[in-house]
N, CA, C and O atoms as a GROMACS GRO file, in nm:
protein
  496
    1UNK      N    1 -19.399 -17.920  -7.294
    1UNK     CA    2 -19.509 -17.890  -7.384
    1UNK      C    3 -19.636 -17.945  -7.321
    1UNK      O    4 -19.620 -18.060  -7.282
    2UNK      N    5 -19.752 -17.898  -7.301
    2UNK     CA    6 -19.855 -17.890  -7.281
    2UNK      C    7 -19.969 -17.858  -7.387
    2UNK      O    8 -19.976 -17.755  -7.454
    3UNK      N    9 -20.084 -18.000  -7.389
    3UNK     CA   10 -20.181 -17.950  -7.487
    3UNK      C   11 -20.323 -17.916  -7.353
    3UNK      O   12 -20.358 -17.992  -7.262
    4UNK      N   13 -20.364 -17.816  -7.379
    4UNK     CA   14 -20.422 -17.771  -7.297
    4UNK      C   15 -20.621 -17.751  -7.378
    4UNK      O   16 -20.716 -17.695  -7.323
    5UNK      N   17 -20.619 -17.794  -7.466
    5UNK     CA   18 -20.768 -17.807  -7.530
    5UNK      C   19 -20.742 -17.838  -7.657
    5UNK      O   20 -20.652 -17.784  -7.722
    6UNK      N   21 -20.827 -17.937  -7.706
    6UNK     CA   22 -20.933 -17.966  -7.626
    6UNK      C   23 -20.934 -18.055  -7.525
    6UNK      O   24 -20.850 -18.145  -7.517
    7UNK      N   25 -21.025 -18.038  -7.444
    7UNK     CA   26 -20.996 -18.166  -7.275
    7UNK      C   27 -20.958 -18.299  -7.330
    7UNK      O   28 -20.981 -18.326  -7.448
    8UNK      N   29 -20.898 -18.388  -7.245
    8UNK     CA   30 -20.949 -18.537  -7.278
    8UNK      C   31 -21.084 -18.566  -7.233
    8UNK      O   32 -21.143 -18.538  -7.128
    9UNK      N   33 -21.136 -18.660  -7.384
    9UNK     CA   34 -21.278 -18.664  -7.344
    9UNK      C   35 -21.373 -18.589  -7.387
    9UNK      O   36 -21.489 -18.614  -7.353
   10UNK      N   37 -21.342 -18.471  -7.476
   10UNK     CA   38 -21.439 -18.390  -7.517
   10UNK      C   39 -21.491 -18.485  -7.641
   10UNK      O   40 -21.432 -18.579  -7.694
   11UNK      N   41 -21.616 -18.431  -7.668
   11UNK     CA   42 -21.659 -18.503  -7.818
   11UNK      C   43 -21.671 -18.389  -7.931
   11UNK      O   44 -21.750 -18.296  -7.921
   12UNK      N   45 -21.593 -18.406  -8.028
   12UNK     CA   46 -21.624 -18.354  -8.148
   12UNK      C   47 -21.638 -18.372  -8.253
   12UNK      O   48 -21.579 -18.472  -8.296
   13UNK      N   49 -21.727 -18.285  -8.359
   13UNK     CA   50 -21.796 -18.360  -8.426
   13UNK      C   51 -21.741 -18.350  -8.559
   13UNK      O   52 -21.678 -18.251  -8.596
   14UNK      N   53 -21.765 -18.466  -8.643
   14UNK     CA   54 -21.626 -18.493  -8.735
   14UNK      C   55 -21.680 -18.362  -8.877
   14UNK      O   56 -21.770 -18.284  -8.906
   15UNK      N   57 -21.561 -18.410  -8.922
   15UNK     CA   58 -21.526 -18.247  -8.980
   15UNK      C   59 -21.553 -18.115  -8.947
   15UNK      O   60 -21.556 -18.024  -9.029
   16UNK      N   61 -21.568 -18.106  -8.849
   16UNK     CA   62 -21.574 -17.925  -8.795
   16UNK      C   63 -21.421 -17.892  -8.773
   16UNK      O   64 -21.352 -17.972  -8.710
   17UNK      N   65 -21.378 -17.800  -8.813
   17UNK     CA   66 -21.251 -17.737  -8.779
   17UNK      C   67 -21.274 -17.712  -8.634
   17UNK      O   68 -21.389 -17.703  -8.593
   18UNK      N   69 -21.138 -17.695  -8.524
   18UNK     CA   70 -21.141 -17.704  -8.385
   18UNK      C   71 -21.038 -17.671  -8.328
   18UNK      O   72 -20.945 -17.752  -8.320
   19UNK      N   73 -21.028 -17.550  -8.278
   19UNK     CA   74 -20.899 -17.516  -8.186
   19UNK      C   75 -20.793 -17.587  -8.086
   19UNK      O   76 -20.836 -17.623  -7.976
   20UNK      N   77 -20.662 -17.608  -8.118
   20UNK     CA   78 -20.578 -17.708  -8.031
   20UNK      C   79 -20.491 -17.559  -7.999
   20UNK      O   80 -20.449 -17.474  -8.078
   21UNK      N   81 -20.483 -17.568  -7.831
   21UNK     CA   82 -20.431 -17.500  -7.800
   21UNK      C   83 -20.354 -17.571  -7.718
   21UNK      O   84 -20.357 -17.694  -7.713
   22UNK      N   85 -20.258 -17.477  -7.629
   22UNK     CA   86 -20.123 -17.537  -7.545
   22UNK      C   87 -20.022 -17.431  -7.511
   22UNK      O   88 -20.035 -17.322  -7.567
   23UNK      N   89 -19.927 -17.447  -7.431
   23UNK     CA   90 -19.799 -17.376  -7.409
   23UNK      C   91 -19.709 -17.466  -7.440
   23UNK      O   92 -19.734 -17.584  -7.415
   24UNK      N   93 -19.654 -17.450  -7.467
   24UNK     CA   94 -19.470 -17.459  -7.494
   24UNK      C   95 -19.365 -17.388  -7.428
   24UNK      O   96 -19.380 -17.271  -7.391
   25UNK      N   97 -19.270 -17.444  -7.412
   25UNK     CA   98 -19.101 -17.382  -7.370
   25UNK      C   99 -18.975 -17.461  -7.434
   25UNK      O  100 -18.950 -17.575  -7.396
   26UNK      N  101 -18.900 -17.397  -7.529
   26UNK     CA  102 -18.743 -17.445  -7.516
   26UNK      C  103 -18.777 -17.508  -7.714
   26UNK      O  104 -18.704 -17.593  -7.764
   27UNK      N  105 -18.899 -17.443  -7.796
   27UNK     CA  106 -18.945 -17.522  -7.885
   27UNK      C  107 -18.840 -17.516  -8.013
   27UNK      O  108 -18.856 -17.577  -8.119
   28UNK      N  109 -18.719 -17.420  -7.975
   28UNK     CA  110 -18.574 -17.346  -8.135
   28UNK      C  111 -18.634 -17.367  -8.237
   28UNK      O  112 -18.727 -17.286  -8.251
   29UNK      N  113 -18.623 -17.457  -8.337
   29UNK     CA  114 -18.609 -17.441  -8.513
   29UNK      C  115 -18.736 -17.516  -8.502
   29UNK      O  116 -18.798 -17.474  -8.600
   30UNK      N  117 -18.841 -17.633  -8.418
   30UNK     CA  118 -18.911 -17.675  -8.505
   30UNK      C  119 -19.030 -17.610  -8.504
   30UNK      O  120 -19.041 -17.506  -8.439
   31UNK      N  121 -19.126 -17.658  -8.572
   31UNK     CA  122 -19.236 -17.632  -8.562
   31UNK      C  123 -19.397 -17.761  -8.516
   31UNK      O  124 -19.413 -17.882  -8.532
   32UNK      N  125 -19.472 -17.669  -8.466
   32UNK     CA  126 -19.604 -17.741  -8.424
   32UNK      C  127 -19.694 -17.780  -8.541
   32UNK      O  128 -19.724 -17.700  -8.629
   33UNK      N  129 -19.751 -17.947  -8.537
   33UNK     CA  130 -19.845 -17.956  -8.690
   33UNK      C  131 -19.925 -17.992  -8.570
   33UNK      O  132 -19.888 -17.965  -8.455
   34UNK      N  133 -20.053 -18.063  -8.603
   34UNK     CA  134 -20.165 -18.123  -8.544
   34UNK      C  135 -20.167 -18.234  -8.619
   34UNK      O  136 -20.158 -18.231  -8.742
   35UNK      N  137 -20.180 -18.353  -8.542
   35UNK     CA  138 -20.224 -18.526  -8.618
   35UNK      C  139 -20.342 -18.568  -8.523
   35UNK      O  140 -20.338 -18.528  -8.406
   36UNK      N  141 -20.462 -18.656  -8.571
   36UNK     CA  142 -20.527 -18.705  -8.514
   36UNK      C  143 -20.481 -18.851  -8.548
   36UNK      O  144 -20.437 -18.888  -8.656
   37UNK      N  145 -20.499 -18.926  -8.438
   37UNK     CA  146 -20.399 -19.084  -8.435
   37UNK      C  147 -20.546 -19.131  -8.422
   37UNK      O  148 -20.615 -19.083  -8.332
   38UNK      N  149 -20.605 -19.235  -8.519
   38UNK     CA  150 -20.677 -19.340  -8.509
   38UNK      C  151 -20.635 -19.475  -8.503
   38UNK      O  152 -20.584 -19.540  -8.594
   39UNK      N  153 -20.678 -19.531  -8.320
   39UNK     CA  154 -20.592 -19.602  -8.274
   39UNK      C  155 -20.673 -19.703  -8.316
   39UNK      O  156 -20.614 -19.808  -8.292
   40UNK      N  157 -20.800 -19.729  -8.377
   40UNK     CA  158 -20.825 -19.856  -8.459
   40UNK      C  159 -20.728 -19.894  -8.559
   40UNK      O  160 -20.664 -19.999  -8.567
   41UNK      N  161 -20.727 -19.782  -8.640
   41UNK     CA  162 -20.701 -19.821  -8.766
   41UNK      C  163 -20.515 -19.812  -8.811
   41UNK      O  164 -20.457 -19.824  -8.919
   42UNK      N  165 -20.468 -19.788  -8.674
   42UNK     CA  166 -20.309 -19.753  -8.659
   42UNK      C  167 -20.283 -19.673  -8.730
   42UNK      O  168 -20.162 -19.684  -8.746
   43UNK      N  169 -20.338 -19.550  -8.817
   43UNK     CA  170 -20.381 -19.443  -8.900
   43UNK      C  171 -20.304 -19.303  -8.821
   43UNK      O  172 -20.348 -19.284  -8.708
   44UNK      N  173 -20.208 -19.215  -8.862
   44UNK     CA  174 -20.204 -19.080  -8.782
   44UNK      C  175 -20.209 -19.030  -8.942
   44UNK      O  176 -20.148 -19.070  -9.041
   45UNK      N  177 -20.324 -18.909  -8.919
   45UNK     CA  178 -20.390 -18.797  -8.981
   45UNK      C  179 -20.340 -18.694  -8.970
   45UNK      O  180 -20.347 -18.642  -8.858
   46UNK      N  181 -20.272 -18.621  -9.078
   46UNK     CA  182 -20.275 -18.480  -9.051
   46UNK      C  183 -20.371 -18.371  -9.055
   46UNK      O  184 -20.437 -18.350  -9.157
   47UNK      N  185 -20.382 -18.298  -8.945
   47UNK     CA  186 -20.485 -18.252  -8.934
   47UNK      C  187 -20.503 -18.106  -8.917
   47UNK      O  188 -20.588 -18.067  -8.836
   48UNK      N  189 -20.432 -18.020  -8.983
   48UNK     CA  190 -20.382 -17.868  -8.994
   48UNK      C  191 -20.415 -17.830  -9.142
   48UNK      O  192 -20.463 -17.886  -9.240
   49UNK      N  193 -20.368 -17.711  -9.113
   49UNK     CA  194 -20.369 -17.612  -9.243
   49UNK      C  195 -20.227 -17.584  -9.302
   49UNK      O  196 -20.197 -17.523  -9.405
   50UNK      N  197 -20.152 -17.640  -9.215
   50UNK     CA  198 -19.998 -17.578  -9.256
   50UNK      C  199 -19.918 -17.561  -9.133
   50UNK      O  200 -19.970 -17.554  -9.022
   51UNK      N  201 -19.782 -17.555  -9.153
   51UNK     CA  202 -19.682 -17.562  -9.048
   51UNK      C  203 -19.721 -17.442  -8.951
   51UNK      O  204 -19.758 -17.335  -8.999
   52UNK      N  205 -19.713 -17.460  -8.815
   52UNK     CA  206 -19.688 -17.373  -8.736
   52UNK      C  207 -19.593 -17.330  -8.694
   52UNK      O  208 -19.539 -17.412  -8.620
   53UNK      N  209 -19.509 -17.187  -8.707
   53UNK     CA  210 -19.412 -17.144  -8.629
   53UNK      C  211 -19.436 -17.080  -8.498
   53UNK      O  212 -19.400 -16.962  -8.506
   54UNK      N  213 -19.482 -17.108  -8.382
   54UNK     CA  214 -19.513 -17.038  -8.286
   54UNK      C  215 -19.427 -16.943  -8.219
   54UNK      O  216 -19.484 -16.876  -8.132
   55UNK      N  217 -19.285 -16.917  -8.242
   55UNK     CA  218 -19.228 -16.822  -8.237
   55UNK      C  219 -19.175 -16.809  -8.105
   55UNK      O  220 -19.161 -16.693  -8.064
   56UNK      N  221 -19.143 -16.903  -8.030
   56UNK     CA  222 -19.082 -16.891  -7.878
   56UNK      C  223 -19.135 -16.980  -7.770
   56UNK      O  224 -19.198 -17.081  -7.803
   57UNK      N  225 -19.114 -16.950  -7.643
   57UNK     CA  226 -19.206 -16.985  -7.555
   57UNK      C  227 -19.279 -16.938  -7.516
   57UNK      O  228 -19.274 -16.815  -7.514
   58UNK      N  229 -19.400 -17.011  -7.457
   58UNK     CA  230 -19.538 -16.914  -7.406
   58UNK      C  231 -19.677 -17.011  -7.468
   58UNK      O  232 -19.658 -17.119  -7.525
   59UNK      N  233 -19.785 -16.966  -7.451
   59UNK     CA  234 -19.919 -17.015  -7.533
   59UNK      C  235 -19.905 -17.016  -7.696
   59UNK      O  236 -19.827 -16.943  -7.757
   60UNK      N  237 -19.980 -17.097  -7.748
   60UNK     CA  238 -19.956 -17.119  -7.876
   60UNK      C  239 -20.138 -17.194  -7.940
   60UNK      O  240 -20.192 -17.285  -7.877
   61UNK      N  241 -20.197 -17.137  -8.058
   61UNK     CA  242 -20.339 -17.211  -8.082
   61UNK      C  243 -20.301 -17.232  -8.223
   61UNK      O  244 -20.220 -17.168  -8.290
   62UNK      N  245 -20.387 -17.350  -8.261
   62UNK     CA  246 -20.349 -17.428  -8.424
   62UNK      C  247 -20.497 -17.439  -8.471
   62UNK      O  248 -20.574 -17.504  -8.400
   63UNK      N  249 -20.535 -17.390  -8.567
   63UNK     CA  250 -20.658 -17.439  -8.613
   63UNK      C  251 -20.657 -17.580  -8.677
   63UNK      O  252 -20.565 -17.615  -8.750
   64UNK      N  253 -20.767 -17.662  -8.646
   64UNK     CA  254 -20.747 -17.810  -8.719
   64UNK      C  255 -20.854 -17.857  -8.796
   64UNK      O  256 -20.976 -17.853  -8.779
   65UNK      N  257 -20.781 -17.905  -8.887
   65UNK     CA  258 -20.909 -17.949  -9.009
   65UNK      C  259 -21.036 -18.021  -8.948
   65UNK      O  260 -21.142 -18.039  -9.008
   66UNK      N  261 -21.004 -18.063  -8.806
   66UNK     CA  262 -21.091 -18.181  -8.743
   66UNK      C  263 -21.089 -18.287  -8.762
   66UNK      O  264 -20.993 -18.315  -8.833
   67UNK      N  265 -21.184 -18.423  -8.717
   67UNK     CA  266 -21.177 -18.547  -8.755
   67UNK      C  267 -21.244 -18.543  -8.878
   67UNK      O  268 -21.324 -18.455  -8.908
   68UNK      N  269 -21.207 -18.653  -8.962
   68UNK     CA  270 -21.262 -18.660  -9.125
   68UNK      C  271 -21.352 -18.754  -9.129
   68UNK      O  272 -21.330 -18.872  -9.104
   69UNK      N  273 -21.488 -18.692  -9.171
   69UNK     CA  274 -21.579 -18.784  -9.183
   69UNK      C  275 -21.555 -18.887  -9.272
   69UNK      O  276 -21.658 -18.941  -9.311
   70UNK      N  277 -21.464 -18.926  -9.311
   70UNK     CA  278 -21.454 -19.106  -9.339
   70UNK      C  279 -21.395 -19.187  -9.265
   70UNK      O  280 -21.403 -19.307  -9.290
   71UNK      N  281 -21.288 -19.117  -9.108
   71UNK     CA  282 -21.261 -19.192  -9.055
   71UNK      C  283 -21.323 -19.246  -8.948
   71UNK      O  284 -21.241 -19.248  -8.856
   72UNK      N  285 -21.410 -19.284  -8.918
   72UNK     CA  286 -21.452 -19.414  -8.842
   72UNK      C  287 -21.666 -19.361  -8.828
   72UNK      O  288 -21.729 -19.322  -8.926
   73UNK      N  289 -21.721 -19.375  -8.707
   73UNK     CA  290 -21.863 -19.379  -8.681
   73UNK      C  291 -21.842 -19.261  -8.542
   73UNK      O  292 -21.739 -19.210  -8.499
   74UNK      N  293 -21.984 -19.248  -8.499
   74UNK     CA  294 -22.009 -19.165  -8.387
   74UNK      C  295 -22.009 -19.273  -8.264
   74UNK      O  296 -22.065 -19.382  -8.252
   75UNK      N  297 -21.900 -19.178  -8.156
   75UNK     CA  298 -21.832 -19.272  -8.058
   75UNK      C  299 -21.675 -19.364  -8.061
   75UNK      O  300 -21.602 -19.419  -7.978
   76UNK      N  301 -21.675 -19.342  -8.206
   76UNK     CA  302 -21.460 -19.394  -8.198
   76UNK      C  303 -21.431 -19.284  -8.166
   76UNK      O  304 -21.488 -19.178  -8.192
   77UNK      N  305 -21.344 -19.304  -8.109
   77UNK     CA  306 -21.245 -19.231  -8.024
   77UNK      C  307 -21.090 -19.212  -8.130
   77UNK      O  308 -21.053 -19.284  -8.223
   78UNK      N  309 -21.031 -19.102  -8.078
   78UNK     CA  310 -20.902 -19.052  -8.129
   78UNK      C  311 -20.837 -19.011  -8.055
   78UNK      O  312 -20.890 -18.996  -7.945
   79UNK      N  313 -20.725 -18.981  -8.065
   79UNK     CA  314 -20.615 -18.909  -8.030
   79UNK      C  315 -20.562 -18.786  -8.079
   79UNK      O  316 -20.485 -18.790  -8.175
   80UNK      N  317 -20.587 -18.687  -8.031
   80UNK     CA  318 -20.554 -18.523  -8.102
   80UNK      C  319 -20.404 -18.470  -8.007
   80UNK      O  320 -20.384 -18.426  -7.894
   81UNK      N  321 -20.285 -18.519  -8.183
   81UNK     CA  322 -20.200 -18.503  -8.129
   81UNK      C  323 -20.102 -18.368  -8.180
   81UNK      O  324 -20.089 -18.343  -8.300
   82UNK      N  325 -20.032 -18.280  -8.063
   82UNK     CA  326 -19.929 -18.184  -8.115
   82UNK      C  327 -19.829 -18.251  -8.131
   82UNK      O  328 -19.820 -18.365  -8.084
   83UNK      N  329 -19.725 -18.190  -8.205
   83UNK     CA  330 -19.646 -18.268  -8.302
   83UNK      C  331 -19.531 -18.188  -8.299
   83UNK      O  332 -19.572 -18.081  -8.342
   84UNK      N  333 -19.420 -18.177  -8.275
   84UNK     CA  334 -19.329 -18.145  -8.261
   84UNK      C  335 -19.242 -18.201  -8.410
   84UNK      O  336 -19.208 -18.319  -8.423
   85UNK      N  337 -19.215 -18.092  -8.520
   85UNK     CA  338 -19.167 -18.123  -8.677
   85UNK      C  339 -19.037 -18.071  -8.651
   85UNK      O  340 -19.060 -17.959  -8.607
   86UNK      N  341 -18.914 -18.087  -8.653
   86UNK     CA  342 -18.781 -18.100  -8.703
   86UNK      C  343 -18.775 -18.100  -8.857
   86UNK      O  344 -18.855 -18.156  -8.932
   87UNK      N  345 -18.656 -18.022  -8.894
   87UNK     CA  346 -18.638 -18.011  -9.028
   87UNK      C  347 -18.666 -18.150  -9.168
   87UNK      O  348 -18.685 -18.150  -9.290
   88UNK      N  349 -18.652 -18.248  -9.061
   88UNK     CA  350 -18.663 -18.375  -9.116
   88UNK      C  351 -18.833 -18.424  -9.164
   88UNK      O  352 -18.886 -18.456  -9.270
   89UNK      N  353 -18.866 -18.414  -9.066
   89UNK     CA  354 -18.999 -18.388  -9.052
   89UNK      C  355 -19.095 -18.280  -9.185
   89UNK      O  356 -19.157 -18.322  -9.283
   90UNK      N  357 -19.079 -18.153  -9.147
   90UNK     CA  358 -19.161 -18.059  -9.196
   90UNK      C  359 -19.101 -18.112  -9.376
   90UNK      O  360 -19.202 -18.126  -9.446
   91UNK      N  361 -18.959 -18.146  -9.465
   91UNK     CA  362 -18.963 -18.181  -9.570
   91UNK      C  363 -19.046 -18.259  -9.598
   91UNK      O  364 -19.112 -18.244  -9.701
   92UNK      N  365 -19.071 -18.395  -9.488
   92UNK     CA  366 -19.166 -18.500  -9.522
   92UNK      C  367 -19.321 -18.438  -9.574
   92UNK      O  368 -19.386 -18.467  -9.674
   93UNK      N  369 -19.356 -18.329  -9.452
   93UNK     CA  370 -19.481 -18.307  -9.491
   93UNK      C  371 -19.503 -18.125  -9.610
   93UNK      O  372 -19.607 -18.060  -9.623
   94UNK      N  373 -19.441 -18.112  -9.637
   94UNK     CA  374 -19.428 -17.997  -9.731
   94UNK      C  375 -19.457 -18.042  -9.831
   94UNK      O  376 -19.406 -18.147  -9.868
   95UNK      N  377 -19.575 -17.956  -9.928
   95UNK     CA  378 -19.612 -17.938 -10.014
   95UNK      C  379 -19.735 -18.001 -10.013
   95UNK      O  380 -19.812 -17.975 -10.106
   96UNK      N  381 -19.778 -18.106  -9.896
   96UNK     CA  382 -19.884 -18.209  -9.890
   96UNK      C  383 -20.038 -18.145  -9.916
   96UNK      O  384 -20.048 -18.044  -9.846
   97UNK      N  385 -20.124 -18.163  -9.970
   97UNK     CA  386 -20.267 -18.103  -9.975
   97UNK      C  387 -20.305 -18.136  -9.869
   97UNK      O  388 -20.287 -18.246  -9.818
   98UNK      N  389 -20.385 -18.011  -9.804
   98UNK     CA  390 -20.413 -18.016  -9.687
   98UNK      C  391 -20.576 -17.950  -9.674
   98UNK      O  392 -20.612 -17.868  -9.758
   99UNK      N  393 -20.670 -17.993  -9.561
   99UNK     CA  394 -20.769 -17.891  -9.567
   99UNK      C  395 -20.876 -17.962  -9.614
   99UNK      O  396 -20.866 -18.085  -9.605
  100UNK      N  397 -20.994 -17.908  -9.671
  100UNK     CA  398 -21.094 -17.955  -9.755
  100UNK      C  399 -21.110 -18.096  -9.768
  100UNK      O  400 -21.115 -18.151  -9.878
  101UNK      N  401 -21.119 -18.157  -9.660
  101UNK     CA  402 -21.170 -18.317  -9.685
  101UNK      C  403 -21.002 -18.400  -9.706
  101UNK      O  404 -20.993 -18.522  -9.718
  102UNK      N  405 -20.888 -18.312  -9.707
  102UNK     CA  406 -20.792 -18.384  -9.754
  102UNK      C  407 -20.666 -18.384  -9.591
  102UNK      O  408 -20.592 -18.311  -9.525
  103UNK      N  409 -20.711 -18.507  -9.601
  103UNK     CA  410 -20.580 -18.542  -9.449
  103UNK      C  411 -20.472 -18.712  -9.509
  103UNK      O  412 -20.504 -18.831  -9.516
  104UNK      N  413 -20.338 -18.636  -9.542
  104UNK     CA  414 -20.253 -18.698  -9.518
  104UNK      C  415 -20.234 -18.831  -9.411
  104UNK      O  416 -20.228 -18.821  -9.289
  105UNK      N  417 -20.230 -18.915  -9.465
  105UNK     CA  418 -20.209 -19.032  -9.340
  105UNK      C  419 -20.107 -19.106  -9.370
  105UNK      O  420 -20.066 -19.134  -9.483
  106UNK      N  421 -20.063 -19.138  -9.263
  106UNK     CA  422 -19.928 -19.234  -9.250
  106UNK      C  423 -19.963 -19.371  -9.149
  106UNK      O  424 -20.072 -19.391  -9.096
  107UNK      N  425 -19.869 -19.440  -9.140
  107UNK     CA  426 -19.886 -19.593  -9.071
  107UNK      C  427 -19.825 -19.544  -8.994
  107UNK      O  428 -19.885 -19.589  -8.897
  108UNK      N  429 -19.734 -19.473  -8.946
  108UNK     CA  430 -19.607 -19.432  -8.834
  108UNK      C  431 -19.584 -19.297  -8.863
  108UNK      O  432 -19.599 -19.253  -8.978
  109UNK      N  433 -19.539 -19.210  -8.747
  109UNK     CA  434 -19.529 -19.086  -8.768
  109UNK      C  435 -19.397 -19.074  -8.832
  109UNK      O  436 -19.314 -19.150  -8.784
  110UNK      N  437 -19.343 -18.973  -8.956
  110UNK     CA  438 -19.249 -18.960  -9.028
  110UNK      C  439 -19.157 -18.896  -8.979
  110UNK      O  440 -19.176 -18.802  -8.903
  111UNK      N  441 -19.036 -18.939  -9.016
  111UNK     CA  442 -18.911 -18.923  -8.945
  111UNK      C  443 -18.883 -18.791  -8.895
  111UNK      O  444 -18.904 -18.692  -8.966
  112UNK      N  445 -18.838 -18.781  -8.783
  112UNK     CA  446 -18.860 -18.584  -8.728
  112UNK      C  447 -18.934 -18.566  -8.706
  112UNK      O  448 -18.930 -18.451  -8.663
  113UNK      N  449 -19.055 -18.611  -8.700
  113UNK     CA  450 -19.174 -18.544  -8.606
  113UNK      C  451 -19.170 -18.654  -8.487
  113UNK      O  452 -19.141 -18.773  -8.502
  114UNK      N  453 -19.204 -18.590  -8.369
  114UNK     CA  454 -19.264 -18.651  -8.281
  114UNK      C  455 -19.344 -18.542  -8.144
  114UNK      O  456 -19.320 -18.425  -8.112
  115UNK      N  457 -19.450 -18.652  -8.083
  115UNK     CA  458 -19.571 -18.638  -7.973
  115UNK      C  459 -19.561 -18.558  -7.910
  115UNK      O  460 -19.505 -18.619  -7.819
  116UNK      N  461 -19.570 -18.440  -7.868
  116UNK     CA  462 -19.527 -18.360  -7.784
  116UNK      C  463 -19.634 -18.395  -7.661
  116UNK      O  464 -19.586 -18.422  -7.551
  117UNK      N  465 -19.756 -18.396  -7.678
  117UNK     CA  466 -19.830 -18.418  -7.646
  117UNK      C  467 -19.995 -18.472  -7.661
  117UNK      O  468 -20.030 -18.450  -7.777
  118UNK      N  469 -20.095 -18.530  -7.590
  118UNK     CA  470 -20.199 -18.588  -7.684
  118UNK      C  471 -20.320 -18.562  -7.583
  118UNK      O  472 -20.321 -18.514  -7.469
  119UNK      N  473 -20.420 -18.610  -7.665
  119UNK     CA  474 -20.534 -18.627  -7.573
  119UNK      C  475 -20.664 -18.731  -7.659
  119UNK      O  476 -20.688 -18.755  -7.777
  120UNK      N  477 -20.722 -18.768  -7.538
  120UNK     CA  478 -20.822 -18.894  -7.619
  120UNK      C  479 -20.941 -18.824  -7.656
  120UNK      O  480 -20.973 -18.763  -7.554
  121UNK      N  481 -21.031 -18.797  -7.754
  121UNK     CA  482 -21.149 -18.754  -7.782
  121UNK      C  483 -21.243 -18.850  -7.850
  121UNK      O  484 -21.208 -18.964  -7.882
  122UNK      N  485 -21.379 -18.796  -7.874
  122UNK     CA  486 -21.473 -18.883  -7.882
  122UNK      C  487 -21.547 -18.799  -7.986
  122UNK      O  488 -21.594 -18.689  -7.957
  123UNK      N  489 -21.556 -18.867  -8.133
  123UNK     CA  490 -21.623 -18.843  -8.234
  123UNK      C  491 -21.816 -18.846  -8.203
  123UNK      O  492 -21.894 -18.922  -8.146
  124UNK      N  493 -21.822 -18.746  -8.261
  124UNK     CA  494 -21.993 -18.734  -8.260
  124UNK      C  495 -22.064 -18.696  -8.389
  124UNK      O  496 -22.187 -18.686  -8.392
   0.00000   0.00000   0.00000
């Protein structure tokens, strides 16, 4: 799995929705979410609209709620992470309000999901 944008290092600016794109291979039953990990605050954010089934291998794009303007100032930095959800996983986050100012956070990522891949960005 490969996250392929946004770069590490790009700056974006909090709450704008923002394309996470990537390829994948070998991905069967789960599905792709988006988390932004605020490594101040040991905080991972969900940061989607809803489960992704990307449907095989090949390229794959997620729209993301963006960073949430309450989490941190201009210049903290994050982590914009793909997420690899297992059945275990996607129950955890099903049904969760999502979107509109509303990001799910956890202290640790919930059981069945994990990192596929990440990148560091810079709030503006």
């Amino acid at each position: 799995m490969d996250l392929t944008s946004p770069d590490d290092g790009d700056i974006l600016f909090d709450d704008d929705d923002f394309t996470v794109k990537g390829t994948v291979g070998g991905l069967g039953d789960d599905d792709l979410r988006i988390f932004i990990f605020d490594e101040d605050d040991e905080t991972f954010y969900l940061a989607d609209y809803g489960p992704e089934d990307v449907g095989g291998d090949g390229p794959w794009d997620i729209r993301s709620t963006g960073i949430g303007i309450d989490f941190g100032r201009d210049g903290d930095t994050y982590l914009v992470q793909v997420v690899l959800a297992d059945r275990s996983c996607r129950r955890r986050l099903d049904g969760l309000e999502l979107g509109h100012d509303h990001y799910p956070d956890f202290r640790g990522l919930p059981d069945g999901c994990r990192v596929g891949d990440q990148v560091r960005v810079e709030e503006d």
